[in-house]
N, C-alpha and C positions, 0 to 999 in steps of 0.2 A: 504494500500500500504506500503511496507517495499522498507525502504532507506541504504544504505549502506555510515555513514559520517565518513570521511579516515580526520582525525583532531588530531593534537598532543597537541593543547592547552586543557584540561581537562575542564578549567573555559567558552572557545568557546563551546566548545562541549556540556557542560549542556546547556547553555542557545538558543543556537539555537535546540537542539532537545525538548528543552521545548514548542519551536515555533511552528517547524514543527507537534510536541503531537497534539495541539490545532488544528490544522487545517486537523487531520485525518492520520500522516504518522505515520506509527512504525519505528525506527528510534536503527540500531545497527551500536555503536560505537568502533571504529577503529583507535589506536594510532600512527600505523604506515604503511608503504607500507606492509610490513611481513602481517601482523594481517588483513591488506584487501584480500591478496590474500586468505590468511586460510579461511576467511567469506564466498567466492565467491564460495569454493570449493561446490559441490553437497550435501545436506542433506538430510533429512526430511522438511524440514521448505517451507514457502509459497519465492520464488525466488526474488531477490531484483529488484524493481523495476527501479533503481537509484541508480550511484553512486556516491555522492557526494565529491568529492577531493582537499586536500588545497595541494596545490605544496611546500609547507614549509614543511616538514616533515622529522626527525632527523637521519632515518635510510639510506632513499635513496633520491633522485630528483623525485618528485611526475612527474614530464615526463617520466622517469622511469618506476615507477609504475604503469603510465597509458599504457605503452606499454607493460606491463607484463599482464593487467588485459585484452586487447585487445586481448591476445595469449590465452587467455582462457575462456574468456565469451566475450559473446554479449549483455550484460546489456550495459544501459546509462549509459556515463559519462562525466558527468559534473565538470570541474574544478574550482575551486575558488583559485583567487590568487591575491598580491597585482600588477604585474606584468601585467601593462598597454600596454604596446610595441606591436605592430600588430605584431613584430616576432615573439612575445613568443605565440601569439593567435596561427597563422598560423602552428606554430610547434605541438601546444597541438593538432590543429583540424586535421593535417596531422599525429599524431600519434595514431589518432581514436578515441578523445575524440567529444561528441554529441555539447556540448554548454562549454562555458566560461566565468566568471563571477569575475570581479574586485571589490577590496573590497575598498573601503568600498561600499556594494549595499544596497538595498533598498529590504527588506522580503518580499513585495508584489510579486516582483519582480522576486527574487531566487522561491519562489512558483509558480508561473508562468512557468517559465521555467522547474521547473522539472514535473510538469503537462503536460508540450508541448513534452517536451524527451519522457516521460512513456507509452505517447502514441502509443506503437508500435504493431502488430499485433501479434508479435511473439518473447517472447524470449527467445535463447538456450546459454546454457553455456556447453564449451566442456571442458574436463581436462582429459589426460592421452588418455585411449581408447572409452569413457564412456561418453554420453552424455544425459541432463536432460531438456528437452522440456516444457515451458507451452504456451498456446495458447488462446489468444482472439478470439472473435468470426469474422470467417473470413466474408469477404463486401458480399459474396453471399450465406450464413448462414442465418436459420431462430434462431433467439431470444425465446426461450420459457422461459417465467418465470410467473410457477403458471397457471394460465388460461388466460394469456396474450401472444399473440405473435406475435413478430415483424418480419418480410419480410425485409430484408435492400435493398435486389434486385429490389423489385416493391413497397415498401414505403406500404408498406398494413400493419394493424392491426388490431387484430381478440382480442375477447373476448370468450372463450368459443364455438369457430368456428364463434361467428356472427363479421362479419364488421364492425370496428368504424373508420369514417371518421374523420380525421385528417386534419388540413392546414398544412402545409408546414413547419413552423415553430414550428408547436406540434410535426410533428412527427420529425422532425431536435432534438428537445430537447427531446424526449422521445428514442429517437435511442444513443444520447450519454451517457444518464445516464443507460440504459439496456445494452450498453457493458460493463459498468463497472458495474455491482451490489453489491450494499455495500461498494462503493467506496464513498467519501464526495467530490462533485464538489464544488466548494467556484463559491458566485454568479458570483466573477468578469472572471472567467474561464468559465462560462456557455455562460455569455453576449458574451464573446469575439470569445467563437465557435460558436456559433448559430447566433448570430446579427451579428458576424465579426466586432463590434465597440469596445467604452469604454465602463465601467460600467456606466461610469456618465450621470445620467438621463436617463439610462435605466430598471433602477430596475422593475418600478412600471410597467413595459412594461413584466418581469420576473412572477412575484409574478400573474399577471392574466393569465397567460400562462398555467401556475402550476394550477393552480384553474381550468382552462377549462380541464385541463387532466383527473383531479384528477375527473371532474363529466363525462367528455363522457366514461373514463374505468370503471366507477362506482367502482374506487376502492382506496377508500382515501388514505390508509394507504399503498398503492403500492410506491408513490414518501415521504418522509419522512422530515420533515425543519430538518434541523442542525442551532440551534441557534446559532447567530452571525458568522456564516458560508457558510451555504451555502444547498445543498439538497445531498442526496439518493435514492439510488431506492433499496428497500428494495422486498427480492422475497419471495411472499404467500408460505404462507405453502400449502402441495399438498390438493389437494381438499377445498381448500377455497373457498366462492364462493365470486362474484361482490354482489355489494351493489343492493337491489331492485328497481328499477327506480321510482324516486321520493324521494329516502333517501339522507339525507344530504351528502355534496360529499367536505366538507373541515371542 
């Protein structure tokens, strides 16, 4: 996932995208309102997931900037600012920013949030006459990935056309990590979509979850750990096959 941090402190800037590094964001930096809009413009490049904005910024009023970025894309944005006052929230959120974020916060925290923004089905950015589309997989869209695939409509999952019976909550956690593939879900983002709780004291309820997946698709190396982090769902290469039944499934 590619973030867009609109940050004029250089010394902020490194050590938070060092953060975000660790936990799976590609992360292009932005020293001012100007330098965000240029980023946003349409490229080659994979579309920013997120964009992260300090309202302290030397060239214009990062409210500003978030009403310029609003005129021309539909990316998340998320402001960070020291700037507690419910009016200045209400102003950022009534100028089309997603989420708002006082500092000093808490990295769980800001991670969280920009996981809960990103999640959107669709997003376009428009500039001038010209506009640059990417799309998630829509809710009544079948999932194919490799010889697996997911039904989001009727909760059905096939291997190779046969049926693999799922509960509820496998295939709840198997349908969020196959919209995203190759995305890094951190556990406590996983717990908090699927179980709708905390992390706490739900791990061990995660980790067998993951193991039951991993033998009824017979396909281990389908969901992937990210140490100290969290899972992937990494997609087979074409004609891979499932593991033979009875071979080891972790």
């Amino acid at each position: 996932m590619r973030l867009l941090l609109v940050e004029d402190d250089d010394h902020v800037a490194a050590a938070l995208s060092a953060v975000l590094a660790r936990h799976g964001l590609t992360v292009r930096h932005a020293r001012n309102g100007e330098e965000a809009l240029q980023a946003l413009l349409p490229d080659d490049a994979e579309p920013f997931a997120v964009v992260l904005l300090d309202l302290g910024l030397p060239d214009q009023d990062g409210f500003e900037v978030c009403g310029r970025i609003r005129k021309v894309s539909t990316t998340p944005v998320i402001m960070v600012t020291a700037r507690s006052d419910v009016r200045s929230r209400i102003h950022g959120l009534n100028l089309g920013a997603d989420d708002y974020v006082v500092k000093p916060y808490d990295t769980g925290e800001l991670l969280a949030r920009i996981h809960a923004v990103s999640r959107r089905n669709t997003t376009t950015t428009t500039t001038g006459g010209g506009e640059q589309q990417t799309e998630e997989a829509a809710p009544d869209e079948a999932l194919r990935l490799g010889a697996v695939t997911v039904e989001l409509p009727t909760r059905q999952v096939s291997v190779d056309g046969a049926a693999v019976p799922l509960t509820r909550k496998e295939f709840d956690l198997l349908a969020l990590l196959a919209q995203r593939p190759g995305v890094v879900f951190r556990r406590e983002q996983i717990i908090s979509e699927v179980w709708r709780t905390s992390w706490e004291g739900t791990g061990r309820t995660l980790e067998v979850h993951i193991a039951s997946l991993r033998a009824k698709l017979r396909m281990p190396a389908l969901i992937e750990t990210v140490r100290g982090v969290g899972y992937r769902l990494v997609v087979p290469a074409a004609g891979a096959p499932a593991a033979a039944p009875g071979s080891p499934a972790s």
